[in-house]
Every structure is written in structure tokens, then in C-alpha cells.
N, C-alpha and C positions, 0 to 999 in steps of 0.2 A: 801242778800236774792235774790234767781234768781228765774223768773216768772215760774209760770207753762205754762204745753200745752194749757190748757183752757185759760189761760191768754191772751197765745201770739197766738192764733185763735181770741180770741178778741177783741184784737190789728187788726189782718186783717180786722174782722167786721167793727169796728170803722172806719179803715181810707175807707173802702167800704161806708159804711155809709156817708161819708162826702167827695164822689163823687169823690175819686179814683178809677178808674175803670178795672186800666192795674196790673198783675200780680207782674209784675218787681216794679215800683214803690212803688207799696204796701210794699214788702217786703224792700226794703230801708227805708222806713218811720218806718216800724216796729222796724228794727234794731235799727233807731233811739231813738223811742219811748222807747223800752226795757232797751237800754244801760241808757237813760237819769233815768227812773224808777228808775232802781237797783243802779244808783251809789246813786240817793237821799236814796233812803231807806237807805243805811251805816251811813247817819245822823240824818235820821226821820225814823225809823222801826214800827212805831206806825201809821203813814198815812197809809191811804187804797191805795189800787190799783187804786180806779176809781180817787178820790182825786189828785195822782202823774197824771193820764195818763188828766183828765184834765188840771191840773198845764201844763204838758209840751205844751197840745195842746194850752194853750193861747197863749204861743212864738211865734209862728207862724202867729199870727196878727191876725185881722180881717176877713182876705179874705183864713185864715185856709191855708192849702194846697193847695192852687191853686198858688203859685207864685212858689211852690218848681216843682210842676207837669208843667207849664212850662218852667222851667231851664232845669229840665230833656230831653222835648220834643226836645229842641232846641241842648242838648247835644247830643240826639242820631241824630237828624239831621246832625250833623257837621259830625260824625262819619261814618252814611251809607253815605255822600258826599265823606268824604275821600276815605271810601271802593269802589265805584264807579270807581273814576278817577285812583285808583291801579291799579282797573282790566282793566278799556278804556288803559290807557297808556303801558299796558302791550304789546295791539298791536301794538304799534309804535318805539318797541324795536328791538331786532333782536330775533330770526329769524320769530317771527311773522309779522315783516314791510317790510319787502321782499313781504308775501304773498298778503298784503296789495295795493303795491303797482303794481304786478304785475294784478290784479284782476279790479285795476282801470285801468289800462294801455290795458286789455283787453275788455272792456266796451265800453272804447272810441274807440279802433280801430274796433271794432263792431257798434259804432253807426257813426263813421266816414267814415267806406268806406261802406256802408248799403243803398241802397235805401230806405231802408224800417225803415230807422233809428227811424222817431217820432214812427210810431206804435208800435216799440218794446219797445220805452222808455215809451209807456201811457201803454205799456203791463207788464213791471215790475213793474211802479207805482203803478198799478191797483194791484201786486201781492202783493205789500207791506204792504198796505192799506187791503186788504182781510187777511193777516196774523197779521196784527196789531188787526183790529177786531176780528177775533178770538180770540187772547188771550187777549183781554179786556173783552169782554165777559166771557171767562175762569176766568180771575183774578176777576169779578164780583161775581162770583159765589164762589169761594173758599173766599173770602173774608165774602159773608152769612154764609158761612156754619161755617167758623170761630168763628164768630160770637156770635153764640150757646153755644162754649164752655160755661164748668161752670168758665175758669180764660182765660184770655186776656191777650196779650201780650202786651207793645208797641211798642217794635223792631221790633215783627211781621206788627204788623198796619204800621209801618214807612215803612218797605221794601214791603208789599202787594200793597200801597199805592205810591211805588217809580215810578218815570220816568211819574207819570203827562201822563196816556195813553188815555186819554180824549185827549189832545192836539195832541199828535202825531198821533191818528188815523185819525185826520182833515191834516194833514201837505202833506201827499205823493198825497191823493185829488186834494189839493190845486195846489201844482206842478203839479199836472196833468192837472188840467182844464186850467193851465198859457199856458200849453204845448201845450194842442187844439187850443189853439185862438192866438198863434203865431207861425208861419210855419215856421218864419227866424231861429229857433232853428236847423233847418235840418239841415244848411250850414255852422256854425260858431261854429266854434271849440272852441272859450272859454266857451260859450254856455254846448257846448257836454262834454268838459270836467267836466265844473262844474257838469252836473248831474249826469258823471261818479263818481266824490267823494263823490256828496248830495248819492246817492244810496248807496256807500261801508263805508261811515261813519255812515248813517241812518241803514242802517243792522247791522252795530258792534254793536251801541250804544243801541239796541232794543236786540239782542242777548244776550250783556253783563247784561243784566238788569234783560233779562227775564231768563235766562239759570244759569247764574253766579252770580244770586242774589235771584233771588225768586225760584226758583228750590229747589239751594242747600241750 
């Protein structure tokens, strides 16, 4: 015997009901549900529907659905990790690690023979930090309006929610203020160098995340 539509709408109920919240999830647990149903019905045709979709929900313990919902979270976690470091290491391939590397190489020689070297490095930080906030703000807000929907994703929520932009719109700040209150930064080239990579890895890894993951 296979469920009906009305059935398997309240199957989605159900596991909504019992504080599955995300779209994807649901429909996993459904199919579960469904398949477990219909093969018992081949032995018991005489139980009701609610009777089986109880039955199956005892298996799941105590604490219901909440151990399978976060197996899942932690799945798709590992998954947008992977999808990430794809696309970062993309640039350290060829022919995109040439550009990489030429873009650092000209950074430093700009803040290396530059009089004016701190100003321009608190001037890019300064731009970093104003384009980080920007789109934390943005991703704030597309995140409400998300929100609303009538069905929820979790893939969506993992990837809205990726790169942690609470921390990074504190980071280029932070470098900067380290930058005002120590001038020896002007004349020491490992100094200049390093903020030449902290800038062209801090911009890939914001780009990649924001452009190449939440975009598309």
C-alpha cells in the first residue's frame, strides 16, 4: 500500500510539528517515514496510518529528531567546508597564483618605497572593514527576509550564515588600530610584507565566500 498526498503533507506536518524547522531535513525524515510505513503495511495492512507513523517515531528515542537534525547539520557543515577550501585553493593553482602573487609583490613595493606607506595601509584597511560591513549588513538583511519564507532551507542557513562576518568585520579594525600605534611598521619589510598577504588573502577569502558561495 503507498501513502497518499494527504499522507505524505502530514508527514511534513508531523515532523514540522516536532521542531524540524529546515525544508531539506524534513523531506529526508519524510522519505524515511514513508518507506518505513509502506514496507510494514506488506505485514500489518490492517494498522492505521497514524499507529505505523507513531510506531516508527518511537525509534528515534526520546529526544525524537533532534539527534538525526544534528548529524545532518554537522554533515552539511563538513560539506560547505569542503566547498570552500575548492574554491580558496583554486587561487593558488595556476594561472590564478601568478595573479596572486604578482598583486602581493605590488602592495609591498608600493608600501615599501612610499613615504606615505602607513597612511595608505590604515587607507585599505579602512576600505576592507567598510566593505565587510556593508555586506554583513546586506547578508543581515537577506537573511530576515529569508526568514519569512513559508519553507527553510538548511544549506541555505549554513552558507547565509558561512565565514563567521561578525569576526571578520572586527579583524581589518583591529590591524589597523595595531598599525596607528606602531610607526616601526613603516620601515620593516617583514612587517610590509606580511600586511601585503594579511590584505590579498583577507580579500580572496571575503570574495570567495561572499561572490562564490553566497551569490551563486
Amino acid at each position: 500500500m503507498k501513502l497518499t498526498s494527504a499522507q505524505i503533507d502530514q508527514l511534513y506536518t508531523f515532523t514540522k510539528q516536532h521542531y524540524v524547522e529546515y525544508y531539506d531535513l524534513q523531506t529526508e525524515l519524510v522519505d524515511h517515514l514513508a518507506n518505513a510505513i509502506e514496507l510494514e503495511w506488506e505485514s500489518n495492512p490492517k494498522l492505521s496510518f497514524e499507529t505505523l507513523l507513531n510506531k516508527e517515531f518511537k525509534k528515534f528515542g526520546v529526544f525524537g529528531f533532534m539527534e538525526v537534525v544534528e548529524e545532518k547539520q554537522k554533515a552539511m557543515g563538513k560539506r560547505y567546508n569542503k566547498w570552500v577550501w575548492n574554491h580558496f585553493k583554486a587561487f593558488f593553482e595556476l594561472p590564478k597564483i601568478i595573479g596572486t602573487v604578482l598583486l602581493i609583490g605590488a602592495l609591498f613595493y608600493l608600501f615599501k618605497f612610499n613615504e606615505n606607506n602607513i597612511k595608505i595601509i590604515k587607507i585599505l584597511f579602512l576600505i576592507q572593514f567598510l566593505v565587510v560591513f556593508f555586506v554583513f549588513v546586506k547578508q543581515g538583511l537577506l537573511i530576515n527576509k529569508k526568514e519569512l519564507k513559508p519553507k527553510k532551507w538548511l544549506l541555505e542557513k549554513i552558507i547565509y550564515s558561512c565565514g563567521n562576518f561578525g569576526g571578520l568585520l572586527s579583524l581589518p579594525m583591529t590591524i589597523g588600530n595595531n598599525i596607528s600605534s606602531n610607526i616601526s611598521y613603516a620601515t620593516n619589510s617583514y612587517a610590509l610584507f606580511g600586511m601585503s598577504c594579511f590584505l590579498v588573502v583577507f580579500g580572496l577569502f571575503f570574495y570567495i565566500i561572499w561572490v562564490h558561495i553566497i551569490v551563486h
